[in-house]
VOMARVEX-175822 format. One record per residue: x, y, z of N, C-alpha, C in turn; residue number from 1. Coordinates in Angstrom, 1 decimal. Layout:
BEGIN
    n.X    n.Y    n.Z   ca.X   ca.Y   ca.Z    c.X    c.Y    c.Z resi
      X      Y      Z      X      Y      Z      X      Y      Z  NUM
...
# end
This chain:
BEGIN
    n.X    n.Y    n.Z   ca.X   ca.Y   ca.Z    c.X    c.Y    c.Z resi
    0.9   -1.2    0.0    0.0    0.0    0.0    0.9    1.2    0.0    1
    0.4    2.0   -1.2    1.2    3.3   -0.9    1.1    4.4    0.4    2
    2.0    5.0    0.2    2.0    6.1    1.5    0.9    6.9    1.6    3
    0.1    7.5    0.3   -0.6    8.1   -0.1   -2.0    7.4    0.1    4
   -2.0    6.2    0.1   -3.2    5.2    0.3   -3.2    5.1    1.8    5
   -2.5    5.1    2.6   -2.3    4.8    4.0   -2.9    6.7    4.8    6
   -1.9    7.8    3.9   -2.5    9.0    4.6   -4.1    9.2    4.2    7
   -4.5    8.2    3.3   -5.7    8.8    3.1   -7.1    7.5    4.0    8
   -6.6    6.5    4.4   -7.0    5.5    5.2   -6.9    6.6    6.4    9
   -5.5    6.6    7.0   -5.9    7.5    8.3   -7.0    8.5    8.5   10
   -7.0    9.6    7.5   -7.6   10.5    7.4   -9.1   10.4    7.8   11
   -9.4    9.2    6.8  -10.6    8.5    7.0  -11.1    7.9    8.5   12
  -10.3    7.3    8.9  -10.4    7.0   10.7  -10.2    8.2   11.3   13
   -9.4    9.0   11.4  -10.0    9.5   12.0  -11.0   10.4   11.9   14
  -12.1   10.6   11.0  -13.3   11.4   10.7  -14.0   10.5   11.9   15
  -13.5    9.0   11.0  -14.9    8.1   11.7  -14.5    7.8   13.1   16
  -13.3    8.0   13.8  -13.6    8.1   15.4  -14.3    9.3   16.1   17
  -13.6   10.2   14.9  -14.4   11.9   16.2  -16.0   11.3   15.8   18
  -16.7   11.1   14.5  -18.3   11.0   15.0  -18.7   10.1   15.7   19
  -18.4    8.8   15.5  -17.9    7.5   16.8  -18.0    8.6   17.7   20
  -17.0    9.1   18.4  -17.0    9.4   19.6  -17.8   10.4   19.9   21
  -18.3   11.0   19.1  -19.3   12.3   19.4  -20.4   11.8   19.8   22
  -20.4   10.7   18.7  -22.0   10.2   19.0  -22.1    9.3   20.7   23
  -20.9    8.6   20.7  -20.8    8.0   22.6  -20.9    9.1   23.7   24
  -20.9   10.4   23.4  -20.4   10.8   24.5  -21.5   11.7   24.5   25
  -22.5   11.9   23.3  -23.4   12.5   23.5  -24.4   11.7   24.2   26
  -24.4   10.7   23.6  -25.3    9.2   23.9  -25.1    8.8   25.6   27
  -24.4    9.1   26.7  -23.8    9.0   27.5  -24.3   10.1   28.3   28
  -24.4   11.0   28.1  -25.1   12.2   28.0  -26.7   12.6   28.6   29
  -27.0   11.9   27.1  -28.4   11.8   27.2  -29.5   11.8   28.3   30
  -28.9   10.9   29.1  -29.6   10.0   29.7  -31.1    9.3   29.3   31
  -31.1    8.9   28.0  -31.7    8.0   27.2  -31.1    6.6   26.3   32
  -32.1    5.7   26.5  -31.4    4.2   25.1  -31.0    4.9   23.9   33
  -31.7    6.4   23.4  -31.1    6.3   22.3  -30.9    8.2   22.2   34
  -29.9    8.7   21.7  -29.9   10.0   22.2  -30.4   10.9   20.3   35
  -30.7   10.3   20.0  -30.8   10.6   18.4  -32.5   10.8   17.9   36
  -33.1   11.8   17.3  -34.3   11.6   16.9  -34.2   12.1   15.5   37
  -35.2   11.2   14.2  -35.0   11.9   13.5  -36.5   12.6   12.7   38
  -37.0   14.1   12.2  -38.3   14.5   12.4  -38.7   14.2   11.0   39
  -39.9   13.4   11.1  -40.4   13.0    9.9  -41.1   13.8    9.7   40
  -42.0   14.8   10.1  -43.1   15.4    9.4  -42.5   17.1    9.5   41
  -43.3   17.7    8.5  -43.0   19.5    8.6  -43.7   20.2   10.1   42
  -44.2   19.4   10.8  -44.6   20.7   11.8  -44.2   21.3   12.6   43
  -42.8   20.8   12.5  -42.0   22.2   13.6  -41.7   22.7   12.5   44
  -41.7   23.2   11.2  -40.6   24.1   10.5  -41.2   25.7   10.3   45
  -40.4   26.6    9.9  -40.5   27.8    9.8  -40.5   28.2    8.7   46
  -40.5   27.7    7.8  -40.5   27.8    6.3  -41.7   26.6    5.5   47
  -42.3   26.5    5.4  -43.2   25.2    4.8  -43.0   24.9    3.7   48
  -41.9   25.4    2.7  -41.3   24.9    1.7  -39.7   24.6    2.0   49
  -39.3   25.1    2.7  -37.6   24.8    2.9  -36.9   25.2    3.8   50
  -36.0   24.2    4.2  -35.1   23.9    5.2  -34.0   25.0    5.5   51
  -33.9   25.2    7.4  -33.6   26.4    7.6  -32.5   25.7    8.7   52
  -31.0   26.2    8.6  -30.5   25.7    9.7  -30.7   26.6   11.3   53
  -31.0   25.6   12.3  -31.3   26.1   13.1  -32.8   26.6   13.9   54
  -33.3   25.4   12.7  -34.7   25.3   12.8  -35.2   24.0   12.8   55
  -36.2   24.0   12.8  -36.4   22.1   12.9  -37.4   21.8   11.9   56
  -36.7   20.5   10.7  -37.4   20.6    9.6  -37.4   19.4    9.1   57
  -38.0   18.6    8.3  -38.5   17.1    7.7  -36.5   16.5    7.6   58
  -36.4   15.6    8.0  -35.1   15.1    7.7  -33.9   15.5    8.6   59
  -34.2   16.3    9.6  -33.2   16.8   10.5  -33.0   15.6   11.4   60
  -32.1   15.4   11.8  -31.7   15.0   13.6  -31.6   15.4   14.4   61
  -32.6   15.4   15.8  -32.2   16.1   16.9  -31.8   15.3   17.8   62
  -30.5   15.8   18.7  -29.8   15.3   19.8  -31.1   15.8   21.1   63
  -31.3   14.9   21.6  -32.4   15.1   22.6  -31.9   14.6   23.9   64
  -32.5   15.2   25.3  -32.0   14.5   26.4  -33.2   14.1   27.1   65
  -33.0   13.0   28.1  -33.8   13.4   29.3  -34.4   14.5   29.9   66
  -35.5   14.9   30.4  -36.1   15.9   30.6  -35.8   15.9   32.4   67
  -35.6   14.8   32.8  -34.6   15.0   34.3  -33.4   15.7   34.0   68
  -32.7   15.7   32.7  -31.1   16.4   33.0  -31.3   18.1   32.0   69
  -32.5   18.4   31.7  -32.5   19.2   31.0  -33.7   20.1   32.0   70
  -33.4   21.3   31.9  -34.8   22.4   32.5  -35.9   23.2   31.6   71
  -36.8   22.4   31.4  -37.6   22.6   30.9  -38.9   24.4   30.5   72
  -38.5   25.4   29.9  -39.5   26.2   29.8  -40.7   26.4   28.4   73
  -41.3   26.8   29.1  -42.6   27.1   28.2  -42.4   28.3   27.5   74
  -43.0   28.4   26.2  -42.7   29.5   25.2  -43.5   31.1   26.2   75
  -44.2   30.9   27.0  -44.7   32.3   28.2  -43.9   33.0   28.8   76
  -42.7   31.1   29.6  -41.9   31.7   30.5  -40.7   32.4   29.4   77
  -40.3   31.6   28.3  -39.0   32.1   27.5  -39.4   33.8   27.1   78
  -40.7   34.3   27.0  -40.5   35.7   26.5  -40.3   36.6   27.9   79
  -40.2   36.0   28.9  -39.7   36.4   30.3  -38.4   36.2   30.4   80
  -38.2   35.0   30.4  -36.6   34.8   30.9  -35.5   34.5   29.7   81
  -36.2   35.3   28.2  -35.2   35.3   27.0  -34.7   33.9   26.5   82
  -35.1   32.5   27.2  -34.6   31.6   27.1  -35.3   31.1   25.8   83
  -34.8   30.7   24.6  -34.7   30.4   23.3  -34.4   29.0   22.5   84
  -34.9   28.1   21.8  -34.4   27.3   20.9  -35.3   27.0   19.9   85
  -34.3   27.1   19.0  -34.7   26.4   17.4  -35.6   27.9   17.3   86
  -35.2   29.0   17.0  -35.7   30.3   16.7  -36.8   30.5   16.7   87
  -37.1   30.5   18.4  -38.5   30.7   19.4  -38.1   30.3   20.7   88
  -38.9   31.5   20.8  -39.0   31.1   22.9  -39.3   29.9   23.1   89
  -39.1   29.4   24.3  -39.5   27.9   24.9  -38.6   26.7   24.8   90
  -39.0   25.7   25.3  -38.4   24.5   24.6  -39.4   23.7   23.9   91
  -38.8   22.6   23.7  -39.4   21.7   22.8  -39.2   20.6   22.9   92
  -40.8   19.9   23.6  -40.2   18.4   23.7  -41.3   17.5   22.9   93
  -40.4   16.4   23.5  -41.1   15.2   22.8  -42.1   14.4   23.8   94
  -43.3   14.0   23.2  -44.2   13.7   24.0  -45.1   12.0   23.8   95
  -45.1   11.4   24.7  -45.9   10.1   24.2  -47.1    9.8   24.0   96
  -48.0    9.9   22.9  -49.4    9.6   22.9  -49.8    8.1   23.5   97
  -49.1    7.0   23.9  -50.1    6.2   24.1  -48.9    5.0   23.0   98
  -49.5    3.6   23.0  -49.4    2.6   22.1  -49.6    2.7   21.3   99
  -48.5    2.5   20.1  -49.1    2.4   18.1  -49.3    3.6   17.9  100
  -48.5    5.0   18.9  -48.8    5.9   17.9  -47.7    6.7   18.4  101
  -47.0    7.1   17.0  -45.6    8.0   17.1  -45.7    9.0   18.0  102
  -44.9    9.6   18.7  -44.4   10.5   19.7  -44.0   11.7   18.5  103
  -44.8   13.0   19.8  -44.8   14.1   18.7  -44.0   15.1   19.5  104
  -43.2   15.6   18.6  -42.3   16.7   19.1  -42.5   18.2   18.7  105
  -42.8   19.0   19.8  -43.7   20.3   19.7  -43.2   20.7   20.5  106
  -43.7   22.4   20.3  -42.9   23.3   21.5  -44.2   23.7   22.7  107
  -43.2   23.8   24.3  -44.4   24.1   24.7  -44.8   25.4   25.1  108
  -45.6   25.5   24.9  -46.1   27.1   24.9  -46.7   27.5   26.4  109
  -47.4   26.7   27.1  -47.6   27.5   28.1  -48.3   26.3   29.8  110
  -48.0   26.3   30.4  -48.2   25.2   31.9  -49.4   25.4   32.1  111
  -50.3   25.1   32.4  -51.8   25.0   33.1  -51.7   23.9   34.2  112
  -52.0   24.9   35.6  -51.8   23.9   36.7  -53.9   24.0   36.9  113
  -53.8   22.5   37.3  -55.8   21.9   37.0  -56.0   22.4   38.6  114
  -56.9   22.8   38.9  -57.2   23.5   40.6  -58.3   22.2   41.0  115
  -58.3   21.3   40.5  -59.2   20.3   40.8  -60.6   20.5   41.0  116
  -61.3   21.9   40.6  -62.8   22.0   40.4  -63.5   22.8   39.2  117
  -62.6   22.4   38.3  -63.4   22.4   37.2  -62.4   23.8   36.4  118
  -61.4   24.8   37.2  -60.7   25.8   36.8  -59.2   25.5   36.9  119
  -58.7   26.3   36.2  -57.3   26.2   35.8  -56.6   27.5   36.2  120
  -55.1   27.1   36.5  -54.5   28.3   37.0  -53.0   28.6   35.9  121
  -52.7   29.5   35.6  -51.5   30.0   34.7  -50.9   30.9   35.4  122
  -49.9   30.7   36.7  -48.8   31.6   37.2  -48.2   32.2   36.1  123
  -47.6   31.8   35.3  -46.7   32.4   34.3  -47.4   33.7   33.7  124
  -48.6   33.9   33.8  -49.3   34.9   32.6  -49.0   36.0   33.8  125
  -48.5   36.1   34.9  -48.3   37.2   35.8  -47.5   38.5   35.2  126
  -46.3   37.7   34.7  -44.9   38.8   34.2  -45.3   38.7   32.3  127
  -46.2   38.0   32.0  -46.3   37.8   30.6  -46.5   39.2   30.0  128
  -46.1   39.8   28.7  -46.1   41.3   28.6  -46.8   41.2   26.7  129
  -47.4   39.7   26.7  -48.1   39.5   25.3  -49.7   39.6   25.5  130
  -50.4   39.3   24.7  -52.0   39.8   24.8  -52.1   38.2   24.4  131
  -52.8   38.1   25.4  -54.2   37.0   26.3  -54.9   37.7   26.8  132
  -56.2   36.6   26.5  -58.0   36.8   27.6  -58.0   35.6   27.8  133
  -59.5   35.9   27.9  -59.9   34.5   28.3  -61.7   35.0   29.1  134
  -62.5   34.1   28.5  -63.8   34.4   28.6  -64.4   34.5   30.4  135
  -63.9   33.8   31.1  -64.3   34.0   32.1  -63.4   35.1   33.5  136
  -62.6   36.0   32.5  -62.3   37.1   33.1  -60.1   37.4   32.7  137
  -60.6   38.4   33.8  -59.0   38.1   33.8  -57.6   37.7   35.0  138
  -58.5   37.2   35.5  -57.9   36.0   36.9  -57.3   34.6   36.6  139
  -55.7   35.0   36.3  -55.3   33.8   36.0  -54.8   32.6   36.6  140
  -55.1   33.3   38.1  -55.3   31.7   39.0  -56.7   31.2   38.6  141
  -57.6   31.2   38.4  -58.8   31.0   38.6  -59.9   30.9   36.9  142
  -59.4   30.1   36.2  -59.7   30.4   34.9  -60.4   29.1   34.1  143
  -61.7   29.5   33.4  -62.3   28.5   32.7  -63.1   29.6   31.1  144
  -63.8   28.0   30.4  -64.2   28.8   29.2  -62.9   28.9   28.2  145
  -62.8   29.6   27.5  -61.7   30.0   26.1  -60.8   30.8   26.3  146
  -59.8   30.3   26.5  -58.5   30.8   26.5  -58.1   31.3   25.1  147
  -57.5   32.3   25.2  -56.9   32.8   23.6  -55.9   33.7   24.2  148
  -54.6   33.5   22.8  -53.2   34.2   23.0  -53.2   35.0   21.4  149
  -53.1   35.8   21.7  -53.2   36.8   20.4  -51.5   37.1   19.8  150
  -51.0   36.6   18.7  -49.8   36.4   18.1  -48.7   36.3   18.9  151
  -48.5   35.1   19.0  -47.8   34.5   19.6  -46.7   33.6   18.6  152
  -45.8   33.4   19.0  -44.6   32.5   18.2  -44.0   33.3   17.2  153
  -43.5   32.9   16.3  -42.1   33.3   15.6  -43.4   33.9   14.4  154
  -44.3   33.1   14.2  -45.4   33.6   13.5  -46.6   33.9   13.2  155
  -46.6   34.8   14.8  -47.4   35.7   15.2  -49.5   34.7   15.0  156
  -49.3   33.6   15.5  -50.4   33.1   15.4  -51.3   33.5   16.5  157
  -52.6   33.5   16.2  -53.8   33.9   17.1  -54.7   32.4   17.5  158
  -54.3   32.3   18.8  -54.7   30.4   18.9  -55.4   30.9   20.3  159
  -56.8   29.8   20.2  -57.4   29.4   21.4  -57.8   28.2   21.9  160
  -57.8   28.1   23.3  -58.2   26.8   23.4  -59.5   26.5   23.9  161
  -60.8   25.9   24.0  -61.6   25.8   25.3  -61.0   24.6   26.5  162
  -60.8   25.4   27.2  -60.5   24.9   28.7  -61.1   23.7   29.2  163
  -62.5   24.2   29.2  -63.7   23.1   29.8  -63.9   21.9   29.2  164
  -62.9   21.5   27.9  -62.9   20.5   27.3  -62.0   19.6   27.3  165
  -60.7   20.2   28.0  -59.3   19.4   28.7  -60.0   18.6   29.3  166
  -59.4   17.6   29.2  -58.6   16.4   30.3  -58.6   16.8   31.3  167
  -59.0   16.9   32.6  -58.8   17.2   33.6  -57.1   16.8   34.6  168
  -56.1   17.4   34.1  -54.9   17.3   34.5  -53.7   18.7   34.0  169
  -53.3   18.9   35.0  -52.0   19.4   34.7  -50.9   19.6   33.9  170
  -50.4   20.3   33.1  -49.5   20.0   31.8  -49.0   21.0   30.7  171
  -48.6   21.1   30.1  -48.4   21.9   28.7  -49.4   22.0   27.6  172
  -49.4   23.0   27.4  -50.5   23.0   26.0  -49.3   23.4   25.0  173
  -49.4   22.7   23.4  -48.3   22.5   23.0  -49.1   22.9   21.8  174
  -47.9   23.3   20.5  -48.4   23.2   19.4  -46.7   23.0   18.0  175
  -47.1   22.7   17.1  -46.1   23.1   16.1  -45.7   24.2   15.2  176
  -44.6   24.5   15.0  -43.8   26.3   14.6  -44.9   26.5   13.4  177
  -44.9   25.2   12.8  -45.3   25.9   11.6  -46.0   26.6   10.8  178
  -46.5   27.8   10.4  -47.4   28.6   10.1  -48.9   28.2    9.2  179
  -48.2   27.2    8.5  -49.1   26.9    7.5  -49.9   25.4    8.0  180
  -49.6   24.6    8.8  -50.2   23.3    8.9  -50.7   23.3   10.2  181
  -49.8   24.4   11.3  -50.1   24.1   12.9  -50.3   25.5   13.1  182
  -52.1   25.6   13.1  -52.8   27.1   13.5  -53.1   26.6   14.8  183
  -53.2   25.3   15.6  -53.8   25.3   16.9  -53.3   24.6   17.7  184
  -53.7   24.7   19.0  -52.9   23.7   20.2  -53.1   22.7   19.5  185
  -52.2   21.8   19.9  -52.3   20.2   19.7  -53.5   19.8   20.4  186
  -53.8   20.4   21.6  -55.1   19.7   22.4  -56.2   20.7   22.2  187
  -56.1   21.3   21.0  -57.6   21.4   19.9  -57.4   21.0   18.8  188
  -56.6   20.2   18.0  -56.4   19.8   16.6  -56.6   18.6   16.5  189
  -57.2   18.2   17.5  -57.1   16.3   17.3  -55.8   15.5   17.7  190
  -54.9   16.2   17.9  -54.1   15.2   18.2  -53.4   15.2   19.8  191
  -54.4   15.3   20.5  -54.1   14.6   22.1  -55.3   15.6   23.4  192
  -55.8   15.1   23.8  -57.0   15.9   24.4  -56.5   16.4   25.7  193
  -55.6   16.4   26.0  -55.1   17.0   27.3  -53.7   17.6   27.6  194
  -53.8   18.3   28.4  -52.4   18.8   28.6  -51.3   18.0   28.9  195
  -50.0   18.1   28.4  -48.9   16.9   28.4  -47.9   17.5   29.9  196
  -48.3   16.3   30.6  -47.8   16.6   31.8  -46.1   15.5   32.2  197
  -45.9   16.0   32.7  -44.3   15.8   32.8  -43.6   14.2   33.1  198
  -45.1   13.2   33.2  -44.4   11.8   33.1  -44.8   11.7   31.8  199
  -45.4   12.5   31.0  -45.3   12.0   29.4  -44.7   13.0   28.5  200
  -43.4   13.4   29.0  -42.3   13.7   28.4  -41.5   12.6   28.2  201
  -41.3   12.7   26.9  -40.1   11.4   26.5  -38.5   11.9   26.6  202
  -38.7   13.1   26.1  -37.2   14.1   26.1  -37.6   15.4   25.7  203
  -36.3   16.0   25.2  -36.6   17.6   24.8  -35.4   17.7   24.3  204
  -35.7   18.3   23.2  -34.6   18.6   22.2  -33.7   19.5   22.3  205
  -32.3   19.6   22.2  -31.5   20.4   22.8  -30.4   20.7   21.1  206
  -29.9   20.2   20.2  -29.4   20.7   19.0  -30.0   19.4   18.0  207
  -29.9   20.2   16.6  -29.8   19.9   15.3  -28.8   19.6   14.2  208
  -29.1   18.4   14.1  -28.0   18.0   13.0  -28.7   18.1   12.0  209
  -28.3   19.1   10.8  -29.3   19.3    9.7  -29.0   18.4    8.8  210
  -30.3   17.9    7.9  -30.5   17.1    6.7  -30.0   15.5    7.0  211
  -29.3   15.3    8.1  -29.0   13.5    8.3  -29.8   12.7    8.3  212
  -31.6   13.0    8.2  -31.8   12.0    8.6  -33.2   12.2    7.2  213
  -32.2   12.5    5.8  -33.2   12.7    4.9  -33.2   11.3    4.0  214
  -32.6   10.6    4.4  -32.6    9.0    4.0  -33.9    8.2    4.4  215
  -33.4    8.3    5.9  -34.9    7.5    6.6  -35.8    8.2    6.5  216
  -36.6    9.2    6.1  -37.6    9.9    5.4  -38.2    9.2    4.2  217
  -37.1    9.3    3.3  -37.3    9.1    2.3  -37.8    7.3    1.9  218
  -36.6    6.6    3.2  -37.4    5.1    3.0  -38.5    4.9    3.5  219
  -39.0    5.9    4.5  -40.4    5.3    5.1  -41.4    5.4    4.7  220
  -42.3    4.7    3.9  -43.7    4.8    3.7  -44.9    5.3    4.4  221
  -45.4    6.2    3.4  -46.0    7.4    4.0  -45.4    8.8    4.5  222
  -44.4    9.0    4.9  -43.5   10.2    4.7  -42.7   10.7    4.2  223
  -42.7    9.9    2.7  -41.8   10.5    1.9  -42.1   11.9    1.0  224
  -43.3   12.2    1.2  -44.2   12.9    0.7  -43.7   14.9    1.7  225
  -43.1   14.3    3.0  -43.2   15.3    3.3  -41.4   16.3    2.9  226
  -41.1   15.5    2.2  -39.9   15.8    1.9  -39.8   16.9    0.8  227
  -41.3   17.3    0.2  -41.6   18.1   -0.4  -41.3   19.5   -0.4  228
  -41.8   19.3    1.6  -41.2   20.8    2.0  -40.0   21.3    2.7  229
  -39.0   20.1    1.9  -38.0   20.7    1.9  -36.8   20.3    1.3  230
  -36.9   21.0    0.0  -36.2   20.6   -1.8  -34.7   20.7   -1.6  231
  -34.6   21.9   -0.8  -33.3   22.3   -0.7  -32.3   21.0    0.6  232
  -33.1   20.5    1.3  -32.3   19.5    2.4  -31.3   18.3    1.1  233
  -32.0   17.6    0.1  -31.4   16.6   -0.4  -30.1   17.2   -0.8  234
  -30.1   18.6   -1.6  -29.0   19.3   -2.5  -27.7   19.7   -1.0  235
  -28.6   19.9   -0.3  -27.6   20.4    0.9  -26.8   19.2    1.6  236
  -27.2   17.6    1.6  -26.5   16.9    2.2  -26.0   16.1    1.0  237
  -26.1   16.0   -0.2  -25.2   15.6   -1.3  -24.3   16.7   -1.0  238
  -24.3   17.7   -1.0  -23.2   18.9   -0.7  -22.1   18.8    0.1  239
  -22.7   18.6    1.2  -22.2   18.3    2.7  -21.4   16.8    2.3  240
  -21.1   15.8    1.7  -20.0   14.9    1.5  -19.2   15.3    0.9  241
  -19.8   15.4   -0.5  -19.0   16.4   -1.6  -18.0   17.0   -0.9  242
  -18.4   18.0   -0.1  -17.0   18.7    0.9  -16.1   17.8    1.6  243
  -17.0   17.2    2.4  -15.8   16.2    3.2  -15.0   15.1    2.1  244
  -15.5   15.0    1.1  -15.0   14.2    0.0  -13.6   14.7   -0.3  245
  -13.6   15.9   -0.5  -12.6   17.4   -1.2  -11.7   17.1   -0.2  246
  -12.3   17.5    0.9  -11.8   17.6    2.5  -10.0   16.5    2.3  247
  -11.1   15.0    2.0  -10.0   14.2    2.2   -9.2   14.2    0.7  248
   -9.5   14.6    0.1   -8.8   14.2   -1.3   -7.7   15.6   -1.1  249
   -8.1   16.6   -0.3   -6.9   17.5   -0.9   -5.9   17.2    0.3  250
   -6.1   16.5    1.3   -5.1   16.5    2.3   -4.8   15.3    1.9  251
   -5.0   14.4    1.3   -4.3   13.1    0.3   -3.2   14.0   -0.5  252
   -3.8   14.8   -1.2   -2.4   15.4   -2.7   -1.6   16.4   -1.7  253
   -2.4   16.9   -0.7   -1.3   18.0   -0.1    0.2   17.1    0.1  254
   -0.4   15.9    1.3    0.6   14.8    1.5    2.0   14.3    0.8  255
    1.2   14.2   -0.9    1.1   13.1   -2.0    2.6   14.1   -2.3  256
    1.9   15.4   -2.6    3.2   16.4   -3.8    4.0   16.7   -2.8  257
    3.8   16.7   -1.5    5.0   17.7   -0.5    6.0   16.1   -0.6  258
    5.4   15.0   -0.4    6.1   13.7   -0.3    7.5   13.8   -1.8  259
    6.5   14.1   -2.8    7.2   13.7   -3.9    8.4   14.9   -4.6  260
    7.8   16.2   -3.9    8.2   17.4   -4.0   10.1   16.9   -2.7  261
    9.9   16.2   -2.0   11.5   15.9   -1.0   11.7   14.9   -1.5  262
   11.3   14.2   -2.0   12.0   12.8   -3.0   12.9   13.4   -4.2  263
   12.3   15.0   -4.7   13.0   15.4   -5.8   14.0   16.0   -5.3  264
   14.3   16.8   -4.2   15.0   17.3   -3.6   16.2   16.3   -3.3  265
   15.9   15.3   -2.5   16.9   14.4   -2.1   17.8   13.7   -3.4  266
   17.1   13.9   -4.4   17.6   13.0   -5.8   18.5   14.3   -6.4  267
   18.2   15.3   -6.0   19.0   16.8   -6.6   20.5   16.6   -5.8  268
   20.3   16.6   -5.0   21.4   16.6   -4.3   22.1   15.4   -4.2  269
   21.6   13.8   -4.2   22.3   12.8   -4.9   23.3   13.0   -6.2  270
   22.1   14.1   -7.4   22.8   14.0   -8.8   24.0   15.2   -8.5  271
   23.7   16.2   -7.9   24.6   17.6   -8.2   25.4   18.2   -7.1  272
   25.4   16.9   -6.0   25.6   17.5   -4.8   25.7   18.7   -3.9  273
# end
């Protein structure tokens, strides 16, 4: 094996130890079996046609943790305490519906503690400095009937909920970034009738690895469709090797000609002393 075949084998190891090890030590980390999620559908994105780094979109990977090793806020408390991810207040987690049905990852917007008689309480809406009502007054320990938040999120949506039709429990009312497919709570759109309370957190997303996970998208039946809205992810991770391709091919010839560049040197001085 040439010299040139051996610097370019190394090279290659070591790419594949640092992600190897990035991926152990995140995984380690986690405090989850699996620290990796990858988002099949558009409803967190900010764009409904294309992929935005730093946003969460059809084909991404998110590194996610435990919701014990992570501190959890709601998109209320983040326009209070400036706390931010994936460009918007709050965090964003992942949540279990139940048996035979995927776990949905959404941000949460706001805590509803249940007062056990029929009313709901929202401490947070104290320091809140956005526009909320709510039909049965404006007492937010003490609150039933229609809740509504007047433009809220990255895009400025006007969403309500009725109260009196929760689940009687404790939890997050959640929804997805996206402008165009997610106008309502999740627990008015059909997909979960109660507020998601903290033993049905799976994790919460903490970074994004963009376009990695536009493969398994693409093989799984039934969501290959959503890859639609987002054209630009396939061109971006054919791109994204392409470089690392370059990457190793030019630190192969850098190697190659400086190697062959002192073999000519040493032969000069053999011929002419």
């Amino acid at each position: 094996m040439s010299r040139g075949s051996k610097i370019l084998l190394s090279v290659v190891g070591v790419f594949i130890l640092i992600v190897l090890g990035g991926f152990l030590y995140v995984n380690a980390n986690s405090g989850l079996d699996s620290s990796l999620s990858v988002i099949m559908s558009s409803s967190m994105q900010h764009d409904n046609d294309m992929s935005q780094i730093g946003k969460i979109d059809t084909g991404d990977v998110m590194i996610i943790k435990s919701p014990d090793r992570v501190s959890i806020h709601s998109y209320v408390e983040g326009t209070q305490d400036g706390y931010r991810s994936f460009g918007d207040y709050g965090s964003v987690i992942i949540y279990d519906r139940g048996d035979d049905v995927n776990p949905v990852i959404h941000r949460a917007i706001v805590w509803l503690d249940y007062n056990g008689r029929g009313t709901w309480s929202i401490p947070s809406l104290a320091g809140y400095k956005g526009l909320w009502s709510c039909t049965s007054g404006s007492d937010y320990m003490n609150m039933s009937g229609t809740l509504i938040f007047t433009d809220i999120t990255q895009s400025a949506k006007t969403v309500s909920i009725n109260l009196d039709s929760l689940k009687k429990q404790s939890g997050y009312l959640t929804m997805g970034d996206n402008p165009v497919t997610n106008k309502y709570f999740d627990q008015g759109a059909g997909i979960i009738d109660h507020p998601i309370g903290n033993d049905e957190i799976k994790a919460v997303a903490v970074y994004e690895i963009p376009w990695m996970g536009v493969i398994k998208v693409y093989m799984t039946d039934g969501k290959r469709s959503y890859l639609e809205h987002v054209p630009n992810s396939i061109y971006s991770l054919v791109m994204l090797f392409v470089m690392i391709f370059l990457i190793i091919y030019c630190c192969d010839f850098y190697h190659t000609h400086k190697t062959v560049r002192t073999k000519e040197k040493e032969l000069e001085e053999i011929l002419y002393g």
